[in-house]
C-alpha positions in Angstrom: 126.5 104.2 89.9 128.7 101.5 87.7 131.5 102.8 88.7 131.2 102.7 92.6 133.0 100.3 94.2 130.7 97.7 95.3 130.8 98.2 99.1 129.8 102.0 98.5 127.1 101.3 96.5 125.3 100.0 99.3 125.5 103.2 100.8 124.1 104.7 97.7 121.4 102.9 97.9 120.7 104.0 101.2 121.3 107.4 100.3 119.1 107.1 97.5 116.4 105.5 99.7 116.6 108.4 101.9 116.7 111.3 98.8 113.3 109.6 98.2 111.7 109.5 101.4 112.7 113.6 101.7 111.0 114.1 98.6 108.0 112.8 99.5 108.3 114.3 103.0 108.6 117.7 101.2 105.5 116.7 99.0 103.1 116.0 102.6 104.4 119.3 103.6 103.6 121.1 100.8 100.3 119.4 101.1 99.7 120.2 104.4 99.4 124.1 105.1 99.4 123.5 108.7 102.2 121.9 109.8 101.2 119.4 112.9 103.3 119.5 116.1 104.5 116.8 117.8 103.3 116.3 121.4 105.4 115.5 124.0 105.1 111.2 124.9 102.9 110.5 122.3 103.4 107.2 120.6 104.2 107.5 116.9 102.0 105.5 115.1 102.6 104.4 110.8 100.7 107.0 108.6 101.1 109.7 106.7 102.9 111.6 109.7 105.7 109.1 108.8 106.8 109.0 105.4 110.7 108.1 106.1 108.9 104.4 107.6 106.4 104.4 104.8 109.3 104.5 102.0 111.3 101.6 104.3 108.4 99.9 104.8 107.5 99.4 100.8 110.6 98.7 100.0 111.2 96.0 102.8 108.3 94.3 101.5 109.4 94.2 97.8 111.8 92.5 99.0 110.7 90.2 101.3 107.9 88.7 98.4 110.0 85.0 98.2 108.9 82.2 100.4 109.9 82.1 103.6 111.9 85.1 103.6 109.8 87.3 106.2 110.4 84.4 108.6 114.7 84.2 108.2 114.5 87.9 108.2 112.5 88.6 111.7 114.9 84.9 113.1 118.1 87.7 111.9 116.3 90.7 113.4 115.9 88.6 116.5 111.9 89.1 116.5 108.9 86.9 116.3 107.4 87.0 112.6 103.9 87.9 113.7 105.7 91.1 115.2 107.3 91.9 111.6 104.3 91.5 110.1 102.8 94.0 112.4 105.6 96.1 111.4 105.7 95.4 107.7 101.5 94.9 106.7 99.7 95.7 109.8 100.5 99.4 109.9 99.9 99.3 113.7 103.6 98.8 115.3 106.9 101.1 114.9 110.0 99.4 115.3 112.1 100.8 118.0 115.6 103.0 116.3 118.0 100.1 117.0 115.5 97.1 114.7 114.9 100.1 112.3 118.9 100.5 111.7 119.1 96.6 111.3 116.3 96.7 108.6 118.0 99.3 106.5 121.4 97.0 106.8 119.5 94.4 106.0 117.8 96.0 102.8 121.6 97.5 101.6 123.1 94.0 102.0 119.9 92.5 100.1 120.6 94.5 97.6 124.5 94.6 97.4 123.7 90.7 96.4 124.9 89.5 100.1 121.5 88.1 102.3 122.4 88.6 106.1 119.7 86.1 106.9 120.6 83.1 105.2 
């Protein structure tokens, strides 16, 4: 990936990111026999019926292990921290597809050497 040019290696990470997460989707499926259905309204909840948000979710907090940096991300996202935290450690919220969107931005740019939040 040397030889990308620097904005498309963002992407690459992304994509990357996301190769992963089907991976290990494939893995739980394998795993499972039974394939669980979806019913209709229910509230997704963090677990392993998730893996895509699992993935996102470790690799936000990699990055989010300096001092202060949980609390200049959720003032970028536009969310209180204790919500974040929910999101990132709690394992009880889902962030909506919009905040989820603006997370992976977020991670790319982190990566790419550019913080969005400072």
């Amino acid at each position: 990936m040397k030889d990308l040019h620097p904005r498309l290696a963002v992407w690459a990470d992304i994509g990357g990111a996301l190769f992963a997460a089907g991976e290990r989707l494939a893995e739980e499926a394998r795993k499972n026999l039974r394939t669980k259905r979806w019913q209709s309204y229910a509230t997704v909840r963090p677990g392993a019926a998730t893996p895509f948000w699992n993935i996102l979710q470790a690799q936000l907090r990699t990055e989010l292990s300096g001092y202060g940096a949980k609390v200049r991300l959720a003032r970028h996202l536009g969310v209180p921290r204790q919500r974040l935290n929910d999101f990132l450690t709690g394992r009880s919220r889902m962030p909506d597809a919009e905040l989820t969107l603006r997370m992976l931005h977020w991670l790319a740019e982190k990566r790419a050497g550019r913080d969005l939040s400072m």
